[in-house]
Structures are given as structure tokens and as C-alpha cells.
C-alpha positions in Angstrom: -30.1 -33.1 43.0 -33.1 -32.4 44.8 -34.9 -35.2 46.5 -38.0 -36.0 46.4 -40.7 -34.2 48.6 -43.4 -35.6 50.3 -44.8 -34.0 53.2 -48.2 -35.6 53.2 -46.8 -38.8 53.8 -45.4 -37.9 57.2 -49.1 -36.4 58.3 -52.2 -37.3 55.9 -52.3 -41.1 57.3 -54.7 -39.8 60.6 -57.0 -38.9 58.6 -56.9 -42.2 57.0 -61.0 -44.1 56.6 -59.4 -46.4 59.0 -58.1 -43.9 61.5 -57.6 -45.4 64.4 -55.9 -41.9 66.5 -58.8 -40.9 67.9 -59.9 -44.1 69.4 -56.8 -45.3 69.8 -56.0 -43.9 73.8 -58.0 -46.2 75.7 -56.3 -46.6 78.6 -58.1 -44.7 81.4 -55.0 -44.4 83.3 -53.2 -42.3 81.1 -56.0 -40.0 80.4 -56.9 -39.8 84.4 -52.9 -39.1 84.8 -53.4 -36.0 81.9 -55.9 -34.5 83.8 -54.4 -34.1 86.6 -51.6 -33.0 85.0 -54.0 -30.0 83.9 -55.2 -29.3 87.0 -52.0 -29.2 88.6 -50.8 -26.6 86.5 -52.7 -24.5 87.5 -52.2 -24.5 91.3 -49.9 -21.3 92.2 -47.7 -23.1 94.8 -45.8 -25.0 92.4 -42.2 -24.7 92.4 -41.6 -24.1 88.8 -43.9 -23.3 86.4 -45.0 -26.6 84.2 -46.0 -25.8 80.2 -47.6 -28.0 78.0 -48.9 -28.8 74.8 -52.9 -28.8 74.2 -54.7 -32.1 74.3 -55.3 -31.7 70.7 -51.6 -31.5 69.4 -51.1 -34.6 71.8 -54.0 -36.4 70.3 -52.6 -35.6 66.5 -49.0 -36.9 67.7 -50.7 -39.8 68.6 -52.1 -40.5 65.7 -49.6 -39.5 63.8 -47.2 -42.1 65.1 -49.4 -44.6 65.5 -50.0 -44.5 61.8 -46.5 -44.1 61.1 -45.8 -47.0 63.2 -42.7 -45.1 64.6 -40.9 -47.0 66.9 -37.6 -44.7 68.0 -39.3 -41.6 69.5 -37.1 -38.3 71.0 -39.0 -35.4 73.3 -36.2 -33.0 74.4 -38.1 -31.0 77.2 -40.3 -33.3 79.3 -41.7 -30.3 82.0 -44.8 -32.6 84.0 -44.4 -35.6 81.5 -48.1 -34.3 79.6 -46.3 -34.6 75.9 -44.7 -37.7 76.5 -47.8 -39.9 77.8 -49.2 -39.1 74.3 -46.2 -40.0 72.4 -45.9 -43.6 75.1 -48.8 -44.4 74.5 -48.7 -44.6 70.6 -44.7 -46.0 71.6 -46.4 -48.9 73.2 -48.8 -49.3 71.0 -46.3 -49.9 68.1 -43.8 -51.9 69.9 -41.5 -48.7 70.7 -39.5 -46.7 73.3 -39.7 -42.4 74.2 -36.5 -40.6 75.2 -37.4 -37.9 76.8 -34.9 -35.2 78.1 -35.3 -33.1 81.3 -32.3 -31.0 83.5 -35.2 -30.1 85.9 -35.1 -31.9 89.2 -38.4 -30.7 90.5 -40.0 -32.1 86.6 -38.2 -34.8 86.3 -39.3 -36.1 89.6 -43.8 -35.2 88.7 -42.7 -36.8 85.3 -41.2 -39.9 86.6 -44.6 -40.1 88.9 -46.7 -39.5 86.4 -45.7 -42.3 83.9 -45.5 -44.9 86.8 -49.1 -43.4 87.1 -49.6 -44.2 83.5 -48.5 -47.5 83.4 -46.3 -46.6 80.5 -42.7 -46.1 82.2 -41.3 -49.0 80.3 -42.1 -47.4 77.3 -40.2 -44.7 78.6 -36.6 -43.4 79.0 -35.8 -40.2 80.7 -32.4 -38.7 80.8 -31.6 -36.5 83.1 -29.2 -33.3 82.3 -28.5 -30.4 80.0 -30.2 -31.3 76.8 -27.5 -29.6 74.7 -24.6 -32.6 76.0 -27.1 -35.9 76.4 -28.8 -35.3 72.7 -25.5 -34.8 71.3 -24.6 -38.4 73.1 -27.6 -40.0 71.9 -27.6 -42.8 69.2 -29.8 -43.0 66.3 -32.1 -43.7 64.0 -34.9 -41.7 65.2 -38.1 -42.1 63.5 -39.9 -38.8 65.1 -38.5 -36.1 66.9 -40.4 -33.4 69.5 -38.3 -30.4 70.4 -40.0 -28.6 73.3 -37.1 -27.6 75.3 -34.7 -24.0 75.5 -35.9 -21.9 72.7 -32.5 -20.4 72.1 -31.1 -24.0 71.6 -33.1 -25.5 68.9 -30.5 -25.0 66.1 -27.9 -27.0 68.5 -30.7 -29.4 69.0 -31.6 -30.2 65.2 -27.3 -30.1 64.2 -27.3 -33.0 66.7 -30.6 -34.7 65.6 -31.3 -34.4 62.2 -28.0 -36.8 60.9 -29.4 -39.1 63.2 -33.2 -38.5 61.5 -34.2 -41.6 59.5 -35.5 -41.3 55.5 -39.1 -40.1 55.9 -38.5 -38.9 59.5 -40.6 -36.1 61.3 -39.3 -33.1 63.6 -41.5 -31.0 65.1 -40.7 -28.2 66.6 -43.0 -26.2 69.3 -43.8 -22.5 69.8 -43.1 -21.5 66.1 -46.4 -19.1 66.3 -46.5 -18.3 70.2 -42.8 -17.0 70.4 -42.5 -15.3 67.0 -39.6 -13.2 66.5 -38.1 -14.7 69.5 -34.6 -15.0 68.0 -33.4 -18.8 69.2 -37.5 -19.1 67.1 -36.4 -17.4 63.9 -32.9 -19.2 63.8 -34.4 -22.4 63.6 -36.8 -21.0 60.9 -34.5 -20.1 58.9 -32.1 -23.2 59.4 -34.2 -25.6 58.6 -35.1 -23.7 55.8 -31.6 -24.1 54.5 -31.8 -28.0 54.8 -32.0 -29.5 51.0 -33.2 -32.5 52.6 -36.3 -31.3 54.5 -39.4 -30.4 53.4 -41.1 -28.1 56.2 -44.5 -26.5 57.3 -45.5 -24.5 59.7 -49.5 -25.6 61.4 -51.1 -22.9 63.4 -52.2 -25.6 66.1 -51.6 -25.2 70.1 -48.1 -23.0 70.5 -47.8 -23.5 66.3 -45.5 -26.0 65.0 -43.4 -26.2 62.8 -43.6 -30.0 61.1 -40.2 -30.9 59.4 -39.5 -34.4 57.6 -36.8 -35.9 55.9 -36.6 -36.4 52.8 -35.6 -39.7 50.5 -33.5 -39.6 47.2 -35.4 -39.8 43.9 
């Protein structure tokens, strides 16, 4: 039976008459912590490179969670800790938690400094290690899910994750546009396209993403 599809539902609410996204980042600290996150990108000396979404996906995560009132939240790939201040900052907001996963010791170490920054590191768990054994560990129900990490690992990433996706949960899935025709890009494509309960788009935003949410029964 096929189940009933309703993508809206998992992103039309930000745009809501009572939207509350845009206005709802007040805290200076976290948006004095983001920008120096983008200036220290761009310094040459670093020593790894640090990648990022835009400020404007960050600021539709935001909202979207906010007005999802998601509560169980999973980045895998943290880099500097820029993603996951947006998604904390709706986490707090509605009373929830980030796991965040990161085998980088140079970002786990700017990320860790950056949410203390923040104020938001008890809305905050970061695991450390190879994201393709601690996501595989990790206990659900997650209510929204931001993949971000090894490109040639997101269809190990979602077979761990999406049993563990609740009813009317949201995966999203980075660099769908910016690395098309990158193989471990195109698997997940088309394996997600092969899940009868998902219901999936594609918005040409930042890197492109590619929006997947769980479907309920009829």
C-alpha cells in the first residue's frame, strides 16, 4: 500500500503568518560565534580546510525545526560547528538535544570551542569517531536528520538512520547540486528513490539539498 505523502508538512510551516524563523536567533552570541566562523575560513593557515553551509540554509533549518518543534536532532559531519549552532539553537529553543558527529581532531576541537562560545553546548552532543561505526551505535527516534559528512558514505549513513527516522521525519542531505555525478551523490539519489516510505525533493539552495521525509500509513 502506498502511504500517504505529504511533503509540505515537513517544510511549508516557516512560512507560516506567524513565522517565527527569522526572528527567532536572538542570541547575539551565537551569531557573533558564526561570524567568526566565516572569517576563519578563510584564513590560509588553517590546518584542514573547514566547509560549511550558507547562512541561509542554516536560517531555513532553523525555522524549520523550530516550527516542527523537533526535539531529537542528528548532524553527521560537524567540520567548525557553523551547521550545528543553527540547528542548537532551534534544539534549545524547543526543549531538545544535537548529535553531532565528527572523526576530525583538529574540528572537533574549533567545534567544541565554538559552542562553549555559543552558549549552547548543553544542547549539544558531539561524538567523536568514524561516522560509519557511532551512527550505526546510535539510538533513535530521530525527528530531523542532516547528513553533511563523506560523500561516498551517505547510503551507509541513511541504511543506519532512516529505521530509526520517526513518522513525519525529515533527512536532508547536502551537496546534491554542487557534487552532481559524484558517484557516493548519485547512489543516494537513487536509493532514496527506491524508499516506498519517503517522499523526496531536491531544493537548489546553498550546496542543493536534497529534503527527504518519512512518510505515515494511510
Amino acid at each position: 500500500m502506498r502511504r500517504k505523502c505529504d511533503i509540505e508538512s515537513c517544510i511549508a510551516r516557516p512560512w507560516s503568518k506567524n513565522n517565527r524563523g527569522a526572528k527567532g536567533m536572538k542570541d547575539e552570541r551565537v551569531w557573533q560565534v558564526l561570524g567568526e566562523l566565516e572569517e576563519l575560513e578563510k584564513r590560509e593557515d588553517l590546518e584542514e580546510g573547514l566547509w560549511r553551509i550558507t547562512k541561509e540554509v542554516g536560517l531555513l533549518f532553523n525555522m524549520i525545526l523550530r516550527h516542527s518543534g523537533a526535539k531529537r536532532i542528528l548532524e553527521v559531519g560537524t567540520s567548525s560547528g557553523y551547521s550545528t549552532l543553527f540547528l542548537a539553537d532551534a534544539a534549545r529553543a524547543n526543549g531538545g538535544k544535537v548529535v553531532t558527529c565528527e572523526f576530525s581532531p583538529f574540528k572537533i576541537k574549533l567545534a567544541k570551542e565554538m559552542f562553549a562560545k555559543a552558549g549552547l553546548e548543553e544542547q549539544i552532543e558531539l561524538i567523536e569517531g568514524n561516522a560509519l561505526e557511532t551512527v550505526d551505535a546510535l539510538e533513535g527516534p530521530w525527528d530531523f536528520v542532516f547528513l553533511d559528512g563523506m560523500k561516498d558514505e551517505y547510503v551507509f549513513y541513511l541504511s543506519s538512520i532512516w529505521p530509526k527516522v520517526r513518522p513525519g521525519g525529515l533527512v536532508i542531505a547536502d551537496n546534491m547540486i554542487s557534487h552532481k555525478g559524484v558517484l557516493g551523490i548519485e547512489a543516494y539519489k537513487f536509493t532514496v528513490d527506491m524508499l516506498d516510505d519517503a517522499s523526496s525533493v531536491t531544493v537548489p539552495i546553498g550546496s542543493g539539498d536534497l529534503f527527504t521525509c518519512k512518510v505515515e500509513e494511510e
